[in-house]
N, C-alpha and C positions, 0 to 999 in steps of 0.2 A: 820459661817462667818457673821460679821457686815458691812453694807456698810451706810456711812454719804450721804445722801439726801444735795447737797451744793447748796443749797439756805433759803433764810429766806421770801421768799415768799408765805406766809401760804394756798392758793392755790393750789402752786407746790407744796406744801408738803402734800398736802391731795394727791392728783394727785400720785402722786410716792410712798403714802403711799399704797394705793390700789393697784398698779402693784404688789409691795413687798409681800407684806400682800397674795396678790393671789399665788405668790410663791413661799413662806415658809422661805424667806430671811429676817434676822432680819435688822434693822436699826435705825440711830440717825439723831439727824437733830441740826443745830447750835445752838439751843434753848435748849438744853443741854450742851454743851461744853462752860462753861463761856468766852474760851481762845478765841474762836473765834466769839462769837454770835455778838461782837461787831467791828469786821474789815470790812475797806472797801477793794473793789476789783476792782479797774481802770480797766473797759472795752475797751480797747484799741485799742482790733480790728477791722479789716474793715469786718470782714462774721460772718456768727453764728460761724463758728468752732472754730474760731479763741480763740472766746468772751468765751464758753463753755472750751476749754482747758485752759483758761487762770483761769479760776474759779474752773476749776477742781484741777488745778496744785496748788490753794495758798492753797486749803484746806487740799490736799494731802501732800505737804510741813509741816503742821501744825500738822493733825492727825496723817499720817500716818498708814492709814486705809484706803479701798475703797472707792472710792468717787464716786457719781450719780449727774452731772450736764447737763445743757441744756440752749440755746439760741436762741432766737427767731428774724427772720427779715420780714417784713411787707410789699408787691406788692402790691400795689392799681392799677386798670388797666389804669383807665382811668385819673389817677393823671401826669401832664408832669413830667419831668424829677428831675426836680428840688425841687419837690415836695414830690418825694417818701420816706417813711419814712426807708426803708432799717433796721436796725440794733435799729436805736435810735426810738423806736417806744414806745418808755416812756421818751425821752428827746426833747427837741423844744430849738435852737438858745442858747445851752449851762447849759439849768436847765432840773431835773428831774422833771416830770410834776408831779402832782397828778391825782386820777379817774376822777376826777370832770374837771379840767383842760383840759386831753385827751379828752372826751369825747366833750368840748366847739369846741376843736380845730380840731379833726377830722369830726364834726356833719357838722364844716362853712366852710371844704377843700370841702369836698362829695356835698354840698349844693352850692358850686362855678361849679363844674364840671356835674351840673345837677341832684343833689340829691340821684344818686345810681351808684355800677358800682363791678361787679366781682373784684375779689382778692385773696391772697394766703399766708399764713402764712409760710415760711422757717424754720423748726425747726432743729439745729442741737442734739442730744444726746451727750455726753460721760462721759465716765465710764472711771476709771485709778483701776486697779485692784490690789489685795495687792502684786504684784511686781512693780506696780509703770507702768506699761505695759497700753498706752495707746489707747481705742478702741472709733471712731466714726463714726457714721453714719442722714444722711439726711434723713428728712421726709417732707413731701408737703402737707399743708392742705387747700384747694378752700375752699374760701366765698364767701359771697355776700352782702355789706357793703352798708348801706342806712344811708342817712343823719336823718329822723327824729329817733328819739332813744326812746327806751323802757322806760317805771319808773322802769321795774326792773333792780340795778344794781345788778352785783358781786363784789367784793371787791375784787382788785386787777387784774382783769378782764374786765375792764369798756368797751372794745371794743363789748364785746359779747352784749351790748344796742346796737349794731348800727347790728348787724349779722344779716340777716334775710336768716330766712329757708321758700321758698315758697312753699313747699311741706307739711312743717306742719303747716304752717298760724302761727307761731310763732319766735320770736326772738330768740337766742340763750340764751339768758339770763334768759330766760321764761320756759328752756326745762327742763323734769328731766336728771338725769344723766345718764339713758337708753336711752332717745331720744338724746340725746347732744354723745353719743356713735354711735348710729346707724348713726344718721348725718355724724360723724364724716368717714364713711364708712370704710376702713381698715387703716387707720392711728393710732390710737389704738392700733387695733389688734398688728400690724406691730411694734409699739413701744417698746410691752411688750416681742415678741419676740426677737429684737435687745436683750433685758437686759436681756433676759433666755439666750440667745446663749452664753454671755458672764458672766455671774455668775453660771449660773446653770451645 
């Protein structure tokens, strides 16, 4: 079995390269596929699940193969209401922001509200299996997002400059990917199970 990794976010595709790879599950990613490397995909939804089935579904439509997609929404605790970035946690006031952008913009929200404040990543999964049979599930991942920001970025990742781990005196950005795991406490683990339970 082949399963299509549906995103072009080179990150998330290291990221789910590694789950796979740990599995024995083969896979492609758009960056292959000329027919789709280059479509967009109107996020439309109001939750992760939504945004994730909606991304599953156009790739699944197209290939017709396994699809591995995922959607992310953003809690800041101490951000008021209006302020929460929810879903659009790479968009502001109708554009896609860039690293450099997010990072201005979240460094001077955190910096209004007192410079620091717990938080939580909303991740949804899903997988559309090669009968088209779709499987999702939630996972919750705690932060702790501080306005002054790291020099190290990620690319594609730019939040993890603002993540601090006080446990290891380091930023998320800063971690290897043993400590950015153990950080990460069972939400990993938990991850790579959802997608053994359902491919394996």
């Amino acid at each position: 079995m082949k399963i299509l990794i549906g995103t072009k976010n080179k990150g998330k595709i290291a990221k789910f390269a590694n789950f796979l790879n740990d599995l024995g599950i083969e896979y492609i990613t758009p960056y292959d596929i000329p027919e789709i490397v280059n479509i967009k995909i109107d996020e439309t939804g109001t939750t992760t699940q939504e945004n994730a089935i909606i991304k599953a579904k156009a790739y699944y439509d197209i290939c017709k193969i396994p699809v591995l997609c995922d959607d992310s929404s953003l809690i800041i605790d101490k951000f008021p209401a209006d302020k929460q970035p929810g879903v659009f946690v790479h968009r502001h006031d109708g554009k896609e922001l860039t690293d450099s952008e997010i990072l201005d913009l979240y460094s001077a929200e955190l910096e209004a509200i007192g410079g620091e404040s717990p938080g939580a990543f909303i991740k949804t999964l899903c997988i559309i299996d090669e009968k088209g049979k779709i499987y999702c599930k939630d996972f919750r991942s705690e932060r702790y997002f501080v306005s002054k920001r790291s020099n190290d970025i990620v690319e594609n990742f730019p939040l993890r400059s603002l993540i601090y781990y006080k446990e290891y005196g380091k930023y998320m950005s800063e971690m290897s990917v043993q400590e950015a795991e153990k950080a990460e406490g069972n939400t990993t683990i938990n991850e790579k199970e959802f997608i053994k339970s359902v491919l394996c």
